[in-house]
N, C-alpha and C positions, 0 to 999 in steps of 0.2 A: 613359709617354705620357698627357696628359692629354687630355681630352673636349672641353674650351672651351678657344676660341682665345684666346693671347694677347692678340690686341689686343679682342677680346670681352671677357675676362675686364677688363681697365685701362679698358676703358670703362664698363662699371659699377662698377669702384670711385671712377674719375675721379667721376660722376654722384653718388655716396654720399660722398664724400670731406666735403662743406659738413657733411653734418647728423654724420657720425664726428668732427668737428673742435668742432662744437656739442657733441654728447655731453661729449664730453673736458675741454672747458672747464668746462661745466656741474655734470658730476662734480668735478673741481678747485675749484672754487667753495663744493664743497656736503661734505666729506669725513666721513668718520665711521671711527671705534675698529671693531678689531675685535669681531667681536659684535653690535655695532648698527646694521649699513648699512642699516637699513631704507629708509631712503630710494634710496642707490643700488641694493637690490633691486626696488622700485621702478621706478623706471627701466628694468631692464634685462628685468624681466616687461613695461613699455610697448612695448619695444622688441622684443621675441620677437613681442608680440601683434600688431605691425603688422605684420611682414613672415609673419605667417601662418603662424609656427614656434611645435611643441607644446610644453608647458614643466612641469616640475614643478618646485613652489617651498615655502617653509617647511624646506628642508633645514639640516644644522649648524646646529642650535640657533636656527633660524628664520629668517636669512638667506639661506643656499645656494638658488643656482636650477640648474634642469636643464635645459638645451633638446634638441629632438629635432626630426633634419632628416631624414627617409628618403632614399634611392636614389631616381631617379628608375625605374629597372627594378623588379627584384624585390628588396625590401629584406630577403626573408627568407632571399636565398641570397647579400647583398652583403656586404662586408665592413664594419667599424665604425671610424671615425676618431675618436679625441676629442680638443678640443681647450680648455686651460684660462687660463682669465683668473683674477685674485686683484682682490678688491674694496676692503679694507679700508687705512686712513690710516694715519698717525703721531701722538703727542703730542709736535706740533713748533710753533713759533709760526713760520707763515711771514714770510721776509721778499725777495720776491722784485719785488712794484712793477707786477706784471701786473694787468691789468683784472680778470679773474677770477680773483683771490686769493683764500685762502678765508676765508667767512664764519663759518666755526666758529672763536674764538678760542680757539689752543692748541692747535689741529687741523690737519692739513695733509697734502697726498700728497705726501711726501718722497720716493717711492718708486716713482712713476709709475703706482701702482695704478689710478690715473682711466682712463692713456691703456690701459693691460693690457685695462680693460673693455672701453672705448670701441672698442679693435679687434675684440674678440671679438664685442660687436653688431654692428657694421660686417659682419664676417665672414659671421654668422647671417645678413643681411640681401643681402649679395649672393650666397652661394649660394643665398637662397631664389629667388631670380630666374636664376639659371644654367642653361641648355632641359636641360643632362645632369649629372645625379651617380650615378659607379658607385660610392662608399661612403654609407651611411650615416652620420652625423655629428652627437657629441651635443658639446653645448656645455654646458663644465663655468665657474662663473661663483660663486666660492666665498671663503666671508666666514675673515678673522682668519689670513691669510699670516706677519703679522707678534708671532710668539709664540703663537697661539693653535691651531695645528695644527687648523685649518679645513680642509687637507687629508685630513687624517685622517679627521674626521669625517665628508666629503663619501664618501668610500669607505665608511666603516661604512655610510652611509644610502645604499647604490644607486648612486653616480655611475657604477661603473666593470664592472657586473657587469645593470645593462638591469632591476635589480629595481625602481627610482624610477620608470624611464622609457625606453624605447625598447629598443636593441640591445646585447651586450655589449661594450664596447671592446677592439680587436684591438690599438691603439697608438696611444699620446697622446703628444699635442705640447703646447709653452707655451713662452712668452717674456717677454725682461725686458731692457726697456729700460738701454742699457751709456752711459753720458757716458762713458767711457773709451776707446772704439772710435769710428771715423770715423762722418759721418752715412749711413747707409741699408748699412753693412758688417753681415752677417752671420755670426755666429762660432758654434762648439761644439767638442764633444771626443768622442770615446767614452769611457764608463768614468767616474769621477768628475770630477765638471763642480762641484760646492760640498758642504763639508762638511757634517759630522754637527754637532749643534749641544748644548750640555750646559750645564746653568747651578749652580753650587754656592753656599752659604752654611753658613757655621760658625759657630756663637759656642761662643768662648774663654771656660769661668767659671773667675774665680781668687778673688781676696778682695780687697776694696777695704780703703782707710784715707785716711791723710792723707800725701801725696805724700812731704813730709819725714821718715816714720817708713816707710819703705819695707820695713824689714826685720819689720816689723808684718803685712805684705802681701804677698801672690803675685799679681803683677802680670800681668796677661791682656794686655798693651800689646806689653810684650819677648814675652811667645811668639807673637802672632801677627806679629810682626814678624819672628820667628824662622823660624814657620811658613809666611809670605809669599817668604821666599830659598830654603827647602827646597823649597817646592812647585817652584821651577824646575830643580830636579835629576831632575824627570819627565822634561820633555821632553828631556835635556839627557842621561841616561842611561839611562834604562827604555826607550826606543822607539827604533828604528831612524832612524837620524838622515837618510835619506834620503827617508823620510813625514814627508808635510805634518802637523803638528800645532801647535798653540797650546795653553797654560792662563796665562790673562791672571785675575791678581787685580784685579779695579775699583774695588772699595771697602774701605774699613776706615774702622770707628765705634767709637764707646763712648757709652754715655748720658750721658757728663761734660758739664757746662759749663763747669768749672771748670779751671785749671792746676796745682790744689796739690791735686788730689783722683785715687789711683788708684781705676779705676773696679774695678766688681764681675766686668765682661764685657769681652770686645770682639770685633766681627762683621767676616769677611771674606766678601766674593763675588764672583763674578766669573764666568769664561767657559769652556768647552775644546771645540775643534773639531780635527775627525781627519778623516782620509778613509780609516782600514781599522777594521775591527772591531775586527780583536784588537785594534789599538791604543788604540784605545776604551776595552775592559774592563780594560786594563793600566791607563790611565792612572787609570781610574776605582777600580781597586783599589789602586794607590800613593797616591792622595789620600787615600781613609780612612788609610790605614797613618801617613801624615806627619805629617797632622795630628795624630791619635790618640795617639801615640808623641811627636811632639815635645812639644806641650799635656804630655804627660805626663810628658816629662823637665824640663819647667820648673815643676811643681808644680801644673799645671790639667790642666780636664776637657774635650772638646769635644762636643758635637753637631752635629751634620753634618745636611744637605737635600740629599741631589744627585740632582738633576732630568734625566733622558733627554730631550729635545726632541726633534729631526729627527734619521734618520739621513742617512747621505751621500746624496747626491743623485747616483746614479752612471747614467749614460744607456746604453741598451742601444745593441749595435755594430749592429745590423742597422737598429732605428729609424734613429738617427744618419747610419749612410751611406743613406738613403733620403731622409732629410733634407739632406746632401751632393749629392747627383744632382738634388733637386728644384730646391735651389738656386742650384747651378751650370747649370744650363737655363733658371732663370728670370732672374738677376741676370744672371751669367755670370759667369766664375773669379777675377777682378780684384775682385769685394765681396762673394767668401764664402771665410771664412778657417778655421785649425784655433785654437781653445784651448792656446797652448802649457802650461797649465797650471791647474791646477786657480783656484779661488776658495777661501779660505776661509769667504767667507761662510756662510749656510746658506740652506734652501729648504725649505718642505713639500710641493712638488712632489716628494720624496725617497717621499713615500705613496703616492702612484702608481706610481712605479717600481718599487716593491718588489712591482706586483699586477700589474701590464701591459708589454708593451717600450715604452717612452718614449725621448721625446728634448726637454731641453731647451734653447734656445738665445739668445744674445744679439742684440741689435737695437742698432748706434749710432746715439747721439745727437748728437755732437760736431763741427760743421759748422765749427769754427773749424780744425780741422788741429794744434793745437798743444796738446789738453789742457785747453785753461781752462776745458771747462764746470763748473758747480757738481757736485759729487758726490753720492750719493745717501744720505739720510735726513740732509741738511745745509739748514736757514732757505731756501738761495736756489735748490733746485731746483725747475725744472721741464722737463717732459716737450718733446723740442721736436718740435711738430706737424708739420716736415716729414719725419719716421719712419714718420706714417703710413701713407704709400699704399705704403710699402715692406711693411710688417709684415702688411698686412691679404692684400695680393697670395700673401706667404708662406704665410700661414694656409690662404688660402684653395687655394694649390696644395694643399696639407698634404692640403685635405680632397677634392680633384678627383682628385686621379691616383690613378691602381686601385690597388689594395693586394694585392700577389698573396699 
């Protein structure tokens, strides 16, 4: 049961809805790398500061903001909601023909991270105006989503434990705009909602020569080509074939230019996402062995990078179904659905999970019914603005109904 009335509650997001729509363009217009959103930190400390919400800022590596919204009772016996937005763009060259394209060339929010903010101030700013809130509520607003586990570091520095700023978080929420679901449909799962994220790199050293004198040469070309078909005897043998798993090779190079020249080296890399542990360390200890061994039955040596990113992004059951009830009260049971299955994507929202019960979930974009909108971190997305007063409404129950 929440405190403010529904049509209370839609009346002031109705009223905040122009300047959430300005933000969002604004931010779109203006995008920046993870790491350096100064400017949309900026922003989003303008916008804390005018609705009168207290804020700590210079987090993750100097971007991350903190906001803090108390209870309107006693905030030291209330409970603690948090809720997060992700800041940070793409190195994408948009081409999508809107007004507010962005102006950073080779930049762009393929990813909807403008509108993610834009709600979350929207959010900050119509609970600041709500007569009742029985949770406390900090607003998490955190740089470099994309590779740079800005998650991560927003938890090392205080987001989630009240040491930055305010209260400790009892259970966080976040969202992420879906072109693949209807417009204003809300979706999630319990349990793993997107994978663990893993990035590899090997170079192959053999011994170069001149292409036609091959048997001069132990060629790094054939083993990692070698090496490229065996790696798919992972997923295909070592893991339960009923877990979700990937290992996608992306690339393979050599420093050649030439046709007639075997080179010295050659580098693969590429990807692997799981949604169970073990499967993880399994995969991740067959991949040394494949490589290792195969390189080494064709006469080379490898050296190996393999990089941990995000783990699974797994949503707790109790979050989740609180977020089920909230939703289904406020949309009603016709535009909130279940996850029939996981994502392989990934998310550093997965850093939170692993400190707090979380839940996060999808927001549709796709007002055509059939699928066509652009997909995400693709030249011709963008966010579509009539998700908003759907997303901000959810947020904001998120943060109103008591939390027992």
């Amino acid at each position: 049961m929440t405190t403010t009335a529904a049509a209370d509650l839609r009346s002031l997001i109705d009223t905040d809805l122009p300047r959430a729509t300005e933000v969002r363009r604004d931010l779109h217009a203006h995008p920046e790398l993870m790491f350096k959103e100064e400017r949309t930190a900026k922003v989003v400390q303008d916008e804390l500061r005018g609705a009168g919400v207290e804020f700590a800022a210079g987090l993750a590596r100097g971007t991350g903001v903190l906001g803090y919204l108390p209870a309107t009772g006693d905030p030291g016996s209330a409970r603690t909601i948090g809720l997060r937005a992700d800041m940070d763009a793409l190195p994408i060259t948009e081409d999508t023909g809107v007004p507010y394209a962005s102006t950073n060339t080779g930049v762009m929010h393929a990813c909807g991270h403008d509108a993610h903010t834009a709600i979350l101030a929207a959010t900050a700013r119509v609970l600041s105006r709500a007569p009742e809130r029985p949770n406390n509520v900090v607003f998490i607003f955190q740089p470099a989503e994309e590779g740079g586990a800005g998650g991560d570091l927003m938890v090392k520095d205080g987001a989630l434990d009240g040491s930055a700023i305010g209260t400790p978080v009892d259970q966080l929420y976040g969202l992420h705009g879906w072109p693949m679901f209807p417009l204003g449909h809300l979706s999630t799962r319990p349990g793993p909602v997107l994978a663990s994220c893993d990035e590899f790199w090997a170079t192959i050293n053999g011994r170069g020569g001149h292409a036609a004198m091959h048997h001069l040469t132990v060629d790094p070309v054939v083993a990692a080509a070698h090496i490229v078909t065996s790696l798919q005897t992972i997923v295909s043998r070592n893991v339960d074939p009923a877990h979700g798993r990937v290992l996608s090779v992306t690339d393979i190079s050599t420093p050649n230019d030439a046709t007639n020249v075997v080179p010295p080296c050659a580098t693969i890399r590429g990807t692997v996402r799981t949604l169970d542990e073990h499967d993880r360390a399994v995969i991740r200890d067959r991949f040394h062995a494949v490589v290792t061994k195969t390189a080494e039955a064709l006469g080379c040596t490898a050296e190996i990078t393999y990089k941990s990113d995000y783990p699974v992004t797994a949503n707790d059951p109790g979050a989740t179904e609180r977020f089920f009830e909230i939703a289904r009260t406020t949309f009603g049971e016709q535009r909130v659905g279940v996850v029939p299955e996981p994502c392989m994507g990934a998310e550093d929202f997965s850093f939170y999970c692993q400190k707090v019960p979380a839940c996060f979930f999808l927001i549709g974009l796709d007002e055509t019914g059939e699928g066509r909108m652009p997909g995400l971190h693709t030249p011709q997305f963008d966010f579509n603005d009539k998700a908003l007063p759907t997303a901000i409404e959810a947020m904001c129950r998120l943060a109103l109904t008591p939390l027992n």
